[in-house]
C-alpha positions in Angstrom: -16.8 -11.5 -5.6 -13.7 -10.4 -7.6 -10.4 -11.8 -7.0 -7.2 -9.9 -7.6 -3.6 -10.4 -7.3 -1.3 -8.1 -6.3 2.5 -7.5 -8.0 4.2 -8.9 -5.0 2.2 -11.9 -4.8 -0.8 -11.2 -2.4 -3.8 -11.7 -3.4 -7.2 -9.8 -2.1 -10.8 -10.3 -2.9 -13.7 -7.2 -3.9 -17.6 -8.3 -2.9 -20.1 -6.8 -4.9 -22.3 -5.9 -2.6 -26.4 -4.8 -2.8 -28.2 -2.6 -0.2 -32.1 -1.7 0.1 -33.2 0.7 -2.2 -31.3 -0.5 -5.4 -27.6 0.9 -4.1 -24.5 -0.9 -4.3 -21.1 -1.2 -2.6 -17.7 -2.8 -2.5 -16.1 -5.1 0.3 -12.6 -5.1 0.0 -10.8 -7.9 1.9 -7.1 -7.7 2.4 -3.9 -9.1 4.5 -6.5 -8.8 7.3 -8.1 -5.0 7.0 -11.7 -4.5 5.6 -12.7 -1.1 3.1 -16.3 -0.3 2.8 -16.5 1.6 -0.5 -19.2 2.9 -2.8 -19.3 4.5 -6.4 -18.3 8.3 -6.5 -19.1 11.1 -9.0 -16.5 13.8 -9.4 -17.7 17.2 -8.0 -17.7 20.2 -10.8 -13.9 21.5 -10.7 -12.3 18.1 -9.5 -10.5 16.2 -12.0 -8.4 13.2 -11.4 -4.5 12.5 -12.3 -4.2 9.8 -15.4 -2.0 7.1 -14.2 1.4 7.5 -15.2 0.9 11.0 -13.6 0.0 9.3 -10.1 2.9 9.4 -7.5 2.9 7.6 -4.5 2.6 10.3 -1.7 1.0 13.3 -2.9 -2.0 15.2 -2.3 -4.9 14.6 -4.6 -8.3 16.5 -4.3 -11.1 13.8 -4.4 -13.7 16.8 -4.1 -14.6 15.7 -0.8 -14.1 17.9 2.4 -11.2 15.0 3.6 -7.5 15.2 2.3 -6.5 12.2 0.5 -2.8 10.9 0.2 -1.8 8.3 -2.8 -0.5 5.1 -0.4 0.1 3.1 -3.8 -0.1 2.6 -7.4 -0.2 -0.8 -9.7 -0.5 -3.0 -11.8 -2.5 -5.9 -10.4 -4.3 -9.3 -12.7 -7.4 -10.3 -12.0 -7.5 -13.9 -11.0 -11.2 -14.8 -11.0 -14.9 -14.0 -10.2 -18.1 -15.5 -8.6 -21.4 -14.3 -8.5 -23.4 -11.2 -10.2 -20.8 -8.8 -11.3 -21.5 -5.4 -13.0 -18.7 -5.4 -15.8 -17.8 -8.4 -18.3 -15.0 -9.9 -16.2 -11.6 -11.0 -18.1 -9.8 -13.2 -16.2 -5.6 -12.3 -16.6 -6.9 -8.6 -17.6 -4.6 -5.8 -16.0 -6.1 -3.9 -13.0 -4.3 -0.6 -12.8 -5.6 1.1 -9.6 -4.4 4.0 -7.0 -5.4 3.4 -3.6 -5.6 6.4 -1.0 -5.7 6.8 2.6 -7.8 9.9 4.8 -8.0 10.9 8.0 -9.9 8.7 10.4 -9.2 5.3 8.2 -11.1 7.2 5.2 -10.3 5.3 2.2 -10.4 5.6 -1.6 -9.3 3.9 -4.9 -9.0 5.2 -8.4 -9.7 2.4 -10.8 -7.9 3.2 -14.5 -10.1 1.3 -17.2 -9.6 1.1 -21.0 -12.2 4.2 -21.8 -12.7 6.0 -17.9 -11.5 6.1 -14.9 -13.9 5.2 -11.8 -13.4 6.9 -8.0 -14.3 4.6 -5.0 -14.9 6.2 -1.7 -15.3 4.9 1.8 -14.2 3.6 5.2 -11.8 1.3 6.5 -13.7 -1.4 8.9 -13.7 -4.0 11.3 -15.5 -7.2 11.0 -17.6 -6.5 14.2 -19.0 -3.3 12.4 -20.0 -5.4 9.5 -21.9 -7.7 11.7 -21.1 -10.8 9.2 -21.1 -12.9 12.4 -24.6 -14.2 11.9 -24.8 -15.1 8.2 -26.3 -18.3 6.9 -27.9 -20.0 4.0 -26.2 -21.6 1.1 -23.9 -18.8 0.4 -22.8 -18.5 3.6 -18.9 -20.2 2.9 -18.2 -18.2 0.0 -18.1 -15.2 3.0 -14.6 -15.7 2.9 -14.6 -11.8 5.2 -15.0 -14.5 7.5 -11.6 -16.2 8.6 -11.5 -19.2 9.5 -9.4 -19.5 12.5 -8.5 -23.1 12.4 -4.9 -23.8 11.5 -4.2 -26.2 8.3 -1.8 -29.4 8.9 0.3 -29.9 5.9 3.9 -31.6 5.5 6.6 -29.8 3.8 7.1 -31.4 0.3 10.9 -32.0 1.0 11.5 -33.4 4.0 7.6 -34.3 5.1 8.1 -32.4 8.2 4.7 -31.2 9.3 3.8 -27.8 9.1 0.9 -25.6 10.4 -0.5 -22.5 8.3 -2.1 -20.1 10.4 -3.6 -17.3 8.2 -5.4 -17.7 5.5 -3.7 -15.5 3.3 -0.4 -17.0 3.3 1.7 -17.0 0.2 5.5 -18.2 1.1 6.4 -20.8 4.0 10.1 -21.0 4.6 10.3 -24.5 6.5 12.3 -24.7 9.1 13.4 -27.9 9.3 15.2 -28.1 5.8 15.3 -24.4 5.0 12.9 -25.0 1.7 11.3 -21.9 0.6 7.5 -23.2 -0.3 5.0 -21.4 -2.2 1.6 -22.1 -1.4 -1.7 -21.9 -3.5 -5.0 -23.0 -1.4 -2.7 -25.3 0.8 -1.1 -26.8 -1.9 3.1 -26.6 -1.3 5.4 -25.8 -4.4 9.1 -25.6 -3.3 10.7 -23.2 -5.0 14.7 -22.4 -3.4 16.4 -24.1 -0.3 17.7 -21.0 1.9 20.9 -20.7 3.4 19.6 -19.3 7.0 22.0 -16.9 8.5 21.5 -14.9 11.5 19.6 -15.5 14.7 17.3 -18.1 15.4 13.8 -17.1 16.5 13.8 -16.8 20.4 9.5 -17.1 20.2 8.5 -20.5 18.8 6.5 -20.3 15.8 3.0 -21.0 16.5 3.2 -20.1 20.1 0.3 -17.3 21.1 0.7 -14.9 23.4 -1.5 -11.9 24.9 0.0 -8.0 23.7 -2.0 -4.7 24.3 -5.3 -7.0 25.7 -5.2 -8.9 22.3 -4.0 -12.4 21.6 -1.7 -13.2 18.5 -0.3 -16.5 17.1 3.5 -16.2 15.9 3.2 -17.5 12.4 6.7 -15.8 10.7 10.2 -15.0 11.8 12.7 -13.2 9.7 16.4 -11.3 9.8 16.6 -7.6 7.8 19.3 -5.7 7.7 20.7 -2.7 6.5 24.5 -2.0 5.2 26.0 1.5 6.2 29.6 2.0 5.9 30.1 -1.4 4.9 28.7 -2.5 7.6 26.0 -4.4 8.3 23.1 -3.4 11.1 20.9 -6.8 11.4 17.2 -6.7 13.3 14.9 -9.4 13.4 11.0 -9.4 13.0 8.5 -11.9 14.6 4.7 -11.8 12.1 2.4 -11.9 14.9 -1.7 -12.9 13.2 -4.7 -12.4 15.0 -7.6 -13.4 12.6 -10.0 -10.3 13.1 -7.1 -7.8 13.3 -4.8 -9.2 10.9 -0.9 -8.9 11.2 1.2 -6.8 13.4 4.9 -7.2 13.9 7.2 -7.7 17.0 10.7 -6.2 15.7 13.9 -6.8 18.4 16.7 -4.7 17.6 19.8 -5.2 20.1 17.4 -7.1 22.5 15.0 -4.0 22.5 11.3 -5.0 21.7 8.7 -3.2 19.9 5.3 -3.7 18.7 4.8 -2.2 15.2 1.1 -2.0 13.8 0.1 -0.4 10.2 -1.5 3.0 9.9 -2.8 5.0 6.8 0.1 7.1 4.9 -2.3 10.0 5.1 -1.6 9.9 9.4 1.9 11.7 8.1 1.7 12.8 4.6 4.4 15.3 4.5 7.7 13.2 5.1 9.6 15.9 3.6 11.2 17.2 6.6 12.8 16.3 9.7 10.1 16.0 11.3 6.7 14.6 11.1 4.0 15.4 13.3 1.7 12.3 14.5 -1.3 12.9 16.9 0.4 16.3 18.2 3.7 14.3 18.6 6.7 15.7 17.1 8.6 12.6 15.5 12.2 13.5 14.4 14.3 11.6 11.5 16.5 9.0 13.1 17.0 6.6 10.1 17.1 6.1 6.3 18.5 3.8 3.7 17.7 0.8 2.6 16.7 -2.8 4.2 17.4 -6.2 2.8 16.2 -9.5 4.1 18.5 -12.0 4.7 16.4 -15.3 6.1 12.8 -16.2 7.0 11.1 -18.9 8.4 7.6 -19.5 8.9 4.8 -18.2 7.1 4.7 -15.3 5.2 1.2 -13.1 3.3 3.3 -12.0 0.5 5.7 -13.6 -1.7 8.6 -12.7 0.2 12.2 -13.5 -0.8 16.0 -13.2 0.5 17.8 -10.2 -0.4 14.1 -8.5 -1.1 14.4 -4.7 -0.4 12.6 -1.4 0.4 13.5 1.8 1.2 13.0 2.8 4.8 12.9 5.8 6.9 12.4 6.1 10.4 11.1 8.6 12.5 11.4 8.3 16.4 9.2 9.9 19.2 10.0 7.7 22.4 8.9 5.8 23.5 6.9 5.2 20.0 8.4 4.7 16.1 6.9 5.8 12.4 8.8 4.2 10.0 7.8 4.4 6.2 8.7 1.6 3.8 8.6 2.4 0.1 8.7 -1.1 -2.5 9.1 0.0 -5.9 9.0 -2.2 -8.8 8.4 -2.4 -12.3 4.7 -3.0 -11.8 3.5 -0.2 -8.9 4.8 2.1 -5.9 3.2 0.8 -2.7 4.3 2.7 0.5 3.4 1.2 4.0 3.2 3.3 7.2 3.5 1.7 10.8 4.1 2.4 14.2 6.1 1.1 16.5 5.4 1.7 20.5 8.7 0.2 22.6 7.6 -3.5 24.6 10.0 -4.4 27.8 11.5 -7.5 27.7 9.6 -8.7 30.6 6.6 -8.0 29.0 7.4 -10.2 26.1 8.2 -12.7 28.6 5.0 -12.3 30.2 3.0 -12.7 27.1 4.8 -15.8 25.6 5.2 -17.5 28.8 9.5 -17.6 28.2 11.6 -17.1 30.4 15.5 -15.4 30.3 14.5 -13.6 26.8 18.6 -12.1 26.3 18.9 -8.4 28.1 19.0 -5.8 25.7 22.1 -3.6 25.5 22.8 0.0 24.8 19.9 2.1 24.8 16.8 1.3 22.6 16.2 3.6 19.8 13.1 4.3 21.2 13.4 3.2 24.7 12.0 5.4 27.2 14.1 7.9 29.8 14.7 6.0 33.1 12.6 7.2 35.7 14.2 9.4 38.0 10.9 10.1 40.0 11.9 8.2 43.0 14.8 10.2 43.5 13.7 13.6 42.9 11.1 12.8 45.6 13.8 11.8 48.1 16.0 14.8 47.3 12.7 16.7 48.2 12.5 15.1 51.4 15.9 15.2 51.7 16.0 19.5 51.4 12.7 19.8 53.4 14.5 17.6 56.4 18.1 20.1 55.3 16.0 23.0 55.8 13.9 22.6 59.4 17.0 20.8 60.9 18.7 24.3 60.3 16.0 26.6 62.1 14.9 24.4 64.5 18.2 22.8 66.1 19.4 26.1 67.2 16.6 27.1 68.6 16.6 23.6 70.9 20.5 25.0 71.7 21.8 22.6 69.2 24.1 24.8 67.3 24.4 24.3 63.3 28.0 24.1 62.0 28.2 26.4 59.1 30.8 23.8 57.5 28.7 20.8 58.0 25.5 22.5 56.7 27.3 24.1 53.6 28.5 20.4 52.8 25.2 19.1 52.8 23.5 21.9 50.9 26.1 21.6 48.2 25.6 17.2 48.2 22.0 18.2 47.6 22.2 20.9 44.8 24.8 18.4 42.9 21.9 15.4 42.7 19.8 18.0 39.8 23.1 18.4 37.9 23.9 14.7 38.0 20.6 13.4 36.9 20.6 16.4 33.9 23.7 15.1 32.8 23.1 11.1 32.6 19.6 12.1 30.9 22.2 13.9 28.2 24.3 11.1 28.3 21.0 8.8 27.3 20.2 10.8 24.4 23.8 11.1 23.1 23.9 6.9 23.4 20.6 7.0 21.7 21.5 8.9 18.4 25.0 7.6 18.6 24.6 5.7 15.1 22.3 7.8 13.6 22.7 10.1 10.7 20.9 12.9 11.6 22.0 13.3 15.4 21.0 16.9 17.0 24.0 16.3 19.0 26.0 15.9 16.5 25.0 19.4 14.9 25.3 21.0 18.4 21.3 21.3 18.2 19.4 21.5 21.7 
């Protein structure tokens, strides 16, 4: 096993790994998510970028039949090593890398050594397809692919409040008793800033699980972004939901509208180019760019996250789901991070957490659903079916039809299409109201 930290704090471990037959492979464990990789050869005609040519984002030709997208370049150290390992390792030696995403959780990473450069190419993978379940024998706890699902009790070294840590590969804790930003190495607390918290208070306790999409998560971070347009500033807050085969997922509330946000590959919408983005034969349209800012956190955290820390952002919106890109640049790498969002009712969160009287949302949801106008479109069906045999059978039972009365009706009942036409306008307009890149405000269909 080699260990590696990453730029912005996180750290992931590589597992040398020996199959039958004399072939090897690489386990890559990281903020959750598993890649199965094994030695490549370039194919006659493919040649690989040098590193300061890499840019997060583009195409690069592998020499495989799969297109591969750059999802980051950096800088990482290596930390330290156990085991057999095929190379004289250095600890503190510079890793510069390039991973890249494929279709179908295809994965590779370009690895830029002193003399060569070496291509890695697999799969991304779960821990049930590894079947790691039943391992044993002495070197059965370095299998740290394994989590551990127990939480850690540990007191905050400022006020001694106790705290729980969750996931395993937790880097910052923001203690929410004295607002002390912590950073932790193997369950050992450092305090490092005392935060000013400003915002909203987290409405889920941390630490409380709840079931989402038939899977249950423990809430193990809370924290307030926001974005500045206009001088104004356009707060959300995001809860870091852990489930410790799955890893992290996000529940984001935005004006009291909920959303579940999960991480996909960069190569699911490589061309971000345009307006729009096409995303399993959904057209997703630009709805949002700039940049976000976090202003508080509490909880824990899998990277060494800090206030006013910023990426650039641009969302894309589908409803009722989200793709929204995030871009960190720094002096040490490019990493871009791809996600979507699918939109959660309130009651639903409710459900899930057990809470009760979660605040009603207001406005409409950036990616909040149409109302459902089915019910009445059915009754304005029975309503003209009724209209229609009242008028040829009541004179023929000598009831005679007024002509005024009937034209009244017929006109109530042609009116309910227009009405419900123009308040499914009217959503849309109150949807794209603050965005940039409104089709209403361009007079676009």
């Amino acid at each position: 096993r080699v260990q590696y930290q990453h730029p912005a704090g996180g750290v992931w471990n590589e597992w040398y790994l020996q199959y039958p037959g004399d072939r090897v492979g690489w386990l890559a464990d990281a903020q959750g998510r598993y890649f199965l990789t094994s030695r490549r050869r370039l194919s006659e005609g493919a040649e690989l970028p040098d590193f300061a040519s890499v840019k997060v984002g583009e195409r690069v030709d592998l020499g495989t039949e799969q297109t591969f997208v750059v999802a980051e370049k950096a800088v990482a150290t290596a930390v330290s090593a156990d085991g057999n390992i095929p190379w004289a390792f250095r600890p503190q030696a510079a890793h510069r890398f390039a991973d890249l995403n494929g279709p179908e959780g295809a994965f590779a990473t370009i690895e830029f050594g002193e003399d060569k450069l070496r291509l890695f190419v697999g799969q991304q993978v779960s821990l049930e397809e590894l079947h790691l379940n039943g391992h044993s024998g002495e070197d059965a706890d370095i299998w740290a692919a394994t989590p551990d699902t127990s939480a850690l009790q540990i007191s905050c070294p400022q006020c001694g409040s106790p705290l729980t840590l969750h996931a395993p590969e937790t880097l910052r804790v923001a203690c929410p008793a004295c607002n002390s930003l912590l950073d932790c190495q193997q369950g050992t607390l450092k305090f490092l800033q005392t935060l000013n918290f400003e915002g909203e208070k987290p409405l889920i306790p941390l630490g409380k699980v709840g079931t989402l999409f038939g899977d249950e998560y423990t809430v193990i971070g809370f924290m307030v972004r926001y974005a500045v347009f206009e001088g104004r500033d356009y707060p959300w807050s995001e809860y870091l939901l852990y489930h410790p085969r799955k890893g992290f997922r996000w529940l984001v509330r935005n004006r009291g509208h909920w959303s579940f946000v999960e991480p996909l590959s960069v190569s699911a919408a490589p061309d971000l180019r345009g307006a729009e983005i096409s995303h399993r034969g959904s057209s997703f349209r630009i709805f949002d760019q700039g940049t976000a800012y976090v202003r508080s956190v509490v909880g824990e955290f899998y990277w060494r996250v800090t206030t006013r820390e910023q990426a650039m952002t641009a969302d894309y919106i589908a409803p009722p789901h989200m793709l929204s890109v995030e871009d960190t640049v720094s002096d040490k790498g490019h990493e871009r991070n791809l996600s979507l969002g699918t939109y959660v009712e309130r009651e639903t969160v409710e459900q899930a957490f057990g809470l009760s009287e979660l605040p009603v949302p207001w406005g409409v949801g950036t990616i909040q659903p149409k109302p459902d106008y089915s019910d009445v479109w059915r009754l304005w069906i029975a309503f003209g079916a009724v209209l229609v045999v009242l008028h040829f059978v009541l004179p023929l039972l000598s009831y005679p039809v007024e002509l005024f009365y009937f034209l009244s009706a017929l006109l109530a009942l042609s009116a309910i299409p227009v009405v419900l036409l123009f308040l499914n306008h009217q959503f849309e307009v109150n949807r794209w109201r603050e965005s940039d890149f409104s089709p209403y405000a361009r007079g676009d269909e």
